[in-house]
Phi, psi and omega in degrees: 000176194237178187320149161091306198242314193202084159050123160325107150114356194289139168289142210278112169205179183345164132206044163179124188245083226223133169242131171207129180252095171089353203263308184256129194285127169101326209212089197237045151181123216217124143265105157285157135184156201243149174266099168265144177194203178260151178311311218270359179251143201268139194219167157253101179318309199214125172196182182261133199258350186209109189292324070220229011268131011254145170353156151207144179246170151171178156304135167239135184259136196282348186254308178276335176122292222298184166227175177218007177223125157242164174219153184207168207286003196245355169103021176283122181244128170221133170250177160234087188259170180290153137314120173305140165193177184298316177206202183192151174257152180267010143294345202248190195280101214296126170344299206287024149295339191306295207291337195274341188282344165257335174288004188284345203219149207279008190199152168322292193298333135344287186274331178300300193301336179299288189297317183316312224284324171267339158306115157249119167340302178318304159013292201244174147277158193332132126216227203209127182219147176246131186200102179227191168209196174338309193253348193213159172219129187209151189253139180239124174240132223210066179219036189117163210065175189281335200235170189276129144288111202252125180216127185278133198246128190270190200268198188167199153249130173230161174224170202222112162230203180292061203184150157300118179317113172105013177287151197256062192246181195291339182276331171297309178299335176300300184276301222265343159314313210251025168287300201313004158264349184293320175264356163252120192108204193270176197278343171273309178296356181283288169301326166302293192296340161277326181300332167250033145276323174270000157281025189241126189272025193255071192335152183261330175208197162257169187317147176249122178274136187302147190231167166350113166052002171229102175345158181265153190239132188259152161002301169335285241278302169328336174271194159262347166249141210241107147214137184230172180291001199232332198241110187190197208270098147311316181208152155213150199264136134203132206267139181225127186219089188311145172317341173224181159057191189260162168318123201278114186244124162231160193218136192246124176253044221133168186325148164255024148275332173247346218262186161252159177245109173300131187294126158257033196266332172287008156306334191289353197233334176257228168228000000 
């Protein structure tokens, strides 16, 4: 989350995250996720973050360097979203390195065992990412201690928000209701059923009065595509990645309630 909701200056990154692994025939990994942020901090919904090899696509957030959704041309995907918190320390290393530091490497089971093996938690301030491709899915959490919490996830639909995968809060039990036409049928009702979750403005639970070390959250926040006045769903993604060849990218350059989510897969041959 950003300045206002979680702490000033946090690198811009999700804050929905939808994986379904392994689930849809023809397509055996699908990411949605909407970018929440502050209006005024600047960002590129989509551009090459790495000519490579390998190829890597994603959003750049314009204040920290970083990103918070990557891809890459062989179908490896990492996302990220944040710890809600009071603040962030600024000493420490921007999130949005994470995901281009797994997209670096051509296969999951890969880029886990590389980066995990070197990653310290102390590093960064909290958060959490999902990061598969074709054969694997895996959750990682990067909230303390010496080493990332790493779990090979078998398949399924999973969702990600600001919170550890599998927090049993209202907005994860809301979007993980409305998977189930998302995993039945072709691989187009699949994508139709996520396009319309992250457009759906229908809050999950009510304002949260602020507690220890966590900001307070109004109602808004809660759905999945998010508007407030200062704060809301900016851009949203959803990365489709077919049994062979590269991953099919659409992009929304704004809520992808009003925005349209645009094809960008000719990004792997342009700029």
């Amino acid at each position: 989350m950003a300045a206002g909701l979680a702490g000033a200056g946090n690198v811009a990154a999700v804050c929905l995250l939808i994986a379904l692994s392994r689930v849809v025939a023809g397509e055996p990994l699908i990411v949605a996720a909407n970018r929440d942020e502050l209006y005024q901090r600047p960002a590129v919904p989509i551009t090459v973050l790495r000519d490579g090899p390998p190829r890597i696509l994603g959003g750049r957030d314009e204040q920290a360097g970083g990103t918070w959704l990557a891809v890459n041309e062989h179908g490896l995907v990492a996302g990220l979203t944040n710890q809600p918190s009071a603040g962030r320390d600024p000493t420490r290393r921007s999130r949005g390195e994470l995901p281009v530091a797994f997209a670096a490497y051509p296969d999951a089971a890969t880029a886990v065992a590389q980066v995990c093996a070197r990653l310290d938690p102390a590093d960064y301030n909290p958060c959490w990412l999902l990061v598969g491709d074709r054969r694997r899915l895996y959750s990682i959490g990067v909230t303390g201690g010496r080493q990332p919490e790493v779990e090979e996830l078998p398949p399924g639909g999973y969702v990600l928000e600001n919170a550890p995968l599998r927090r049993d809060s209202a907005k994860q039990r809301y979007i993980a209701g409305q998977l189930t036409p998302a995993q039945a049928g072709p691989a187009a009702r699949a994508q139709a059923a996520l396009a319309a979750i992250l457009a759906d403005h229908q809050p999950a639970a009510g304002p949260r009065a602020a507690g220890a070390g966590s900001p307070a959250r109004p109602a808004e926040v809660s759905a999945a595509c998010v508007h407030t006045a200062r704060y809301g769903t900016r851009s949203a993604m959803i990365v489709s990645v077919g049994m062979t060849g590269r991953p099919r990218v659409r992009v929304a350059d704004g809520p992808p309630c009003t925005a349209p989510l645009l094809d960008e897969t000719d990004r792997w041959d342009g700029s």
